[in-house]
C-alpha positions as CSV (number, residue, x, y, z in Angstrom):
1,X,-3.3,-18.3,-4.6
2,X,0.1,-16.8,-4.5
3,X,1.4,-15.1,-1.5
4,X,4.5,-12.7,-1.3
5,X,5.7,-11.8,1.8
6,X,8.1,-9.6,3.4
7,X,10.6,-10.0,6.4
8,X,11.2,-7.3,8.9
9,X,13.8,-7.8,11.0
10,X,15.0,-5.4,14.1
11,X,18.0,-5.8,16.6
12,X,17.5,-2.7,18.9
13,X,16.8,-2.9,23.0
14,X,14.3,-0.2,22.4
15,X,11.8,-2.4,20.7
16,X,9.8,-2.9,24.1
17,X,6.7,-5.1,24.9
18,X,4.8,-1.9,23.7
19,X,6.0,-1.9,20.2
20,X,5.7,-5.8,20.2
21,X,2.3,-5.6,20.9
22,X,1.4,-2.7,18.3
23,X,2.6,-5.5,15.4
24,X,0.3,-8.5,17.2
25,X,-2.6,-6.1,17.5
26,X,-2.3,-5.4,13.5
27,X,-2.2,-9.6,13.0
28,X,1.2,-9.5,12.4
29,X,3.0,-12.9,14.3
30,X,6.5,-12.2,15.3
31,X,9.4,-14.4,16.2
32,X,11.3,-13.2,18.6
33,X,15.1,-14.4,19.5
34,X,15.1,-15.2,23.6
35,X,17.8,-17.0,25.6
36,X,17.0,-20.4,27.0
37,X,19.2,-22.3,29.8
38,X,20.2,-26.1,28.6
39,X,22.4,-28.4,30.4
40,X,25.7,-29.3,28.5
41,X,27.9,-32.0,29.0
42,X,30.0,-28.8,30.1
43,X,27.4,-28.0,32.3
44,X,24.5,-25.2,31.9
45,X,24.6,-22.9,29.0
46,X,22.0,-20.5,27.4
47,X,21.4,-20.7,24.1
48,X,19.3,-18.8,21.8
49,X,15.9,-20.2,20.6
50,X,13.4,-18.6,18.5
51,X,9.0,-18.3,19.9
52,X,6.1,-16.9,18.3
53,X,4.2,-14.6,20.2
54,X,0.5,-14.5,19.0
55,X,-1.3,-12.3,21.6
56,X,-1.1,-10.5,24.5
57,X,-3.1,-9.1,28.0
58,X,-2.9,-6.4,30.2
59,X,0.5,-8.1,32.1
60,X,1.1,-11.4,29.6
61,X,2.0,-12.7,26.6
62,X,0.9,-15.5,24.7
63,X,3.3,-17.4,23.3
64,X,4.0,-20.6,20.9
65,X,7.0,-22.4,21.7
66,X,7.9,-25.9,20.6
67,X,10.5,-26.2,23.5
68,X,9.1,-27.7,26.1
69,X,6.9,-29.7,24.1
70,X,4.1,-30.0,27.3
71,X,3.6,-26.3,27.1
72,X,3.5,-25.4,23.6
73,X,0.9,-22.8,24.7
74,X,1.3,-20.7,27.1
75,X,1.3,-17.3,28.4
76,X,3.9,-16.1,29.9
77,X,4.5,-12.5,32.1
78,X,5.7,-9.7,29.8
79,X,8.6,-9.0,32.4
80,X,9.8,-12.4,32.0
81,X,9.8,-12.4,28.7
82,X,11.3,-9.0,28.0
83,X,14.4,-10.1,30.2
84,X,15.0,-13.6,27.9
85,X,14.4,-11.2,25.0
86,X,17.5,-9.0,26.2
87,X,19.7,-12.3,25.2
88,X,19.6,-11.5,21.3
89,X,19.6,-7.4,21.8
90,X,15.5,-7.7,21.2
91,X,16.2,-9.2,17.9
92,X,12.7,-9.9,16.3
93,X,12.0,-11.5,13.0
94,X,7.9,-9.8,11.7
95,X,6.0,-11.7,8.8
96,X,3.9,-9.8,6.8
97,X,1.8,-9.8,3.6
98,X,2.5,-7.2,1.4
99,X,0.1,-4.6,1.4
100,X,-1.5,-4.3,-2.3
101,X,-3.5,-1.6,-4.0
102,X,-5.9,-1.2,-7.4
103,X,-6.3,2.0,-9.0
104,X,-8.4,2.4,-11.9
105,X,-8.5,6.0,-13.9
106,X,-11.1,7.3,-15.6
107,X,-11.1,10.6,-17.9
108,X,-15.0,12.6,-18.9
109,X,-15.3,15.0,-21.2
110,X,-17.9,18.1,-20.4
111,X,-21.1,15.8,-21.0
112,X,-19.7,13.7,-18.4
113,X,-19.0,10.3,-20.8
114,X,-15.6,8.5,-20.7
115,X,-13.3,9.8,-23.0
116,X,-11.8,6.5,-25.3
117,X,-8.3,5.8,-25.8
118,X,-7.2,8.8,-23.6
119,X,-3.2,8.8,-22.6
120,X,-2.4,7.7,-19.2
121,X,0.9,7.9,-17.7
122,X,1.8,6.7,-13.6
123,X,4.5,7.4,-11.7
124,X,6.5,7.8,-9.1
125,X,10.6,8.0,-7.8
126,X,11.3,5.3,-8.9
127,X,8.8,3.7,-11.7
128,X,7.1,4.9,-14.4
129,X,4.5,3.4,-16.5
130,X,2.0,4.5,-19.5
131,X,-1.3,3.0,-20.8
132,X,-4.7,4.0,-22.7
133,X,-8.3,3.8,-21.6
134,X,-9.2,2.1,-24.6
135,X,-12.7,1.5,-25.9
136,X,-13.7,0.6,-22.2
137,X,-12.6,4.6,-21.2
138,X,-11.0,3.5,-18.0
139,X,-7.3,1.4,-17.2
140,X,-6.6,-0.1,-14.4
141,X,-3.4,-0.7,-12.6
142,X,-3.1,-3.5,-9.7
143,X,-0.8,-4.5,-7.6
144,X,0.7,-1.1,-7.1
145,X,2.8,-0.7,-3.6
146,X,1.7,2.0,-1.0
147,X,3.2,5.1,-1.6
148,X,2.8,8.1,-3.5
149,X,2.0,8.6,-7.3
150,X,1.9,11.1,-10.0
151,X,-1.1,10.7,-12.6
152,X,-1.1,12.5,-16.1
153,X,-4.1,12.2,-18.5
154,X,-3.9,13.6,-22.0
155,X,-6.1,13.5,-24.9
156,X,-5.9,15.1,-28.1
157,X,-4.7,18.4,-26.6
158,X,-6.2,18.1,-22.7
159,X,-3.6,17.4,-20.2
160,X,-4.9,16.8,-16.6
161,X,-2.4,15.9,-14.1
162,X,-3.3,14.8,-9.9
163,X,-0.8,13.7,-7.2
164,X,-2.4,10.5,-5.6
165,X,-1.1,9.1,-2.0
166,X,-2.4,5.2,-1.9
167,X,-2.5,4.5,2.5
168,X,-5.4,1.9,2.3
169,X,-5.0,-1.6,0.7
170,X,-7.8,-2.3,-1.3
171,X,-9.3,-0.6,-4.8
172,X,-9.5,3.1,-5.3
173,X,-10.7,4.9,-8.5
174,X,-9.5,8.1,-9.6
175,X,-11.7,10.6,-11.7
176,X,-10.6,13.1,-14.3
177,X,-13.5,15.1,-15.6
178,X,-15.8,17.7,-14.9
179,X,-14.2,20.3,-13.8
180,X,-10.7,19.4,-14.9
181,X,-11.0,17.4,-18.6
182,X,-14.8,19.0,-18.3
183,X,-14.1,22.7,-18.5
184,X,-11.5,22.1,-21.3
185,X,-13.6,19.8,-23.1
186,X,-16.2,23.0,-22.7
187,X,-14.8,25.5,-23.5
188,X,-13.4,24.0,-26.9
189,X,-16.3,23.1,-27.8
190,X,-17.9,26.6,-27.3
191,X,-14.5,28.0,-29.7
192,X,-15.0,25.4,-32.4
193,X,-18.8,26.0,-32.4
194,X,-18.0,30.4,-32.2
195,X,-15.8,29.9,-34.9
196,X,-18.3,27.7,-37.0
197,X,-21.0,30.3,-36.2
198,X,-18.8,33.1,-37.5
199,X,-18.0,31.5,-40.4
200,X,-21.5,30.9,-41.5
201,X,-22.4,34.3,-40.4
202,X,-19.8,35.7,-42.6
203,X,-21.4,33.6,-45.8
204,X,-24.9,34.9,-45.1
205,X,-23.8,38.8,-45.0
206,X,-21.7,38.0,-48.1
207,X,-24.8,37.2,-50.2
């Protein structure tokens, strides 16, 4: 299984225990940079030295530090923590998976029945992409990014067009049909079957 992640990093004093604890709450860990007192042969010095803090209580948080080694675990009082934190400017280093999203499109014609090898075309800003339904009536797109997107249907002379805003991670399906390719799909097939009508009308008056 492949992963992809991305890094988020902040240097800004205002990012308080508050905002720390929105990213743990959503299972994001975070790194943050804090300011540790060693002794030197120069004497005492405070370095920087990176923890991960992976939860949190009403006035602590818990905290995974490899330095010292007998309290790798440990929760520690937001206060104090915040203070160490000041060291680096409240740098913080967030690891996250990036969010991913399947949308598959589907066109119907009036009788409600997937239309086959219908013109697709996504988009957004930045990207654009086009594809066909096929024999299977439907396409699917995956690993799309959150965001908004643009989606244009055509077939034969139909054009159907929606604006589509992907916020949820996961698989989503988008529907053109009844009453957009539907209604279309209708009322051509009530012209081309008035015109046919006429036509034969016109023979059987003729005779």
């Amino acid at each position: 299984m492949k992963l992809e992640y991305n890094l988020l990093t902040s240097m800004n004093e205002s990012l308080v225990i508050g905002e720390l604890k929105n990213w743990i709450s959503r299972d994001y860990p975070c790194a943050l940079l804090i300011g540790m007192n060693v002794s030197t042969d120069q004497g005492p010095k405070q370095v920087g030295h990176y923890i991960i803090v992976a939860g949190y209580n009403q006035s602590h948080l818990y905290v995974l530090d490899p330095w010292p080694s007998e309290k790798y675990i440990r929760w520690v009082p937001s206060q104090e923590l915040q203070k160490a934190w000041t060291f680096s400017n409240c740098t913080t280093l967030v690891l996250y998976s990036r969010p991913r999203f399947s949308v598959r499109i589907r066109a119907l014609d009036c009788l409600g029945f997937d239309l086959f090898f219908a013109g697709v075309v996504v988009s957004n800003e930045t990207w654009s992409t086009n594809a066909s339904t096929g024999f299977s009536g439907a396409i699917e797109f995956d690993k799309l990014d959150m965001g908004e997107y643009d989606i244009m249907v055509s077939y034969l002379w139909f054009r159907a067009g929606q604006h589509f805003h992907l916020t949820k991670e996961g698989y989503h399906e988008v529907v053109f049909g009844p009453p957009v390719v539907g209604i279309l799909g209708a009322l051509v097939i009530m012209c081309v079957l008035s015109v046919a009508a006429l036509l034969v009308w016109k023979r059987i008056t003729r005779r």
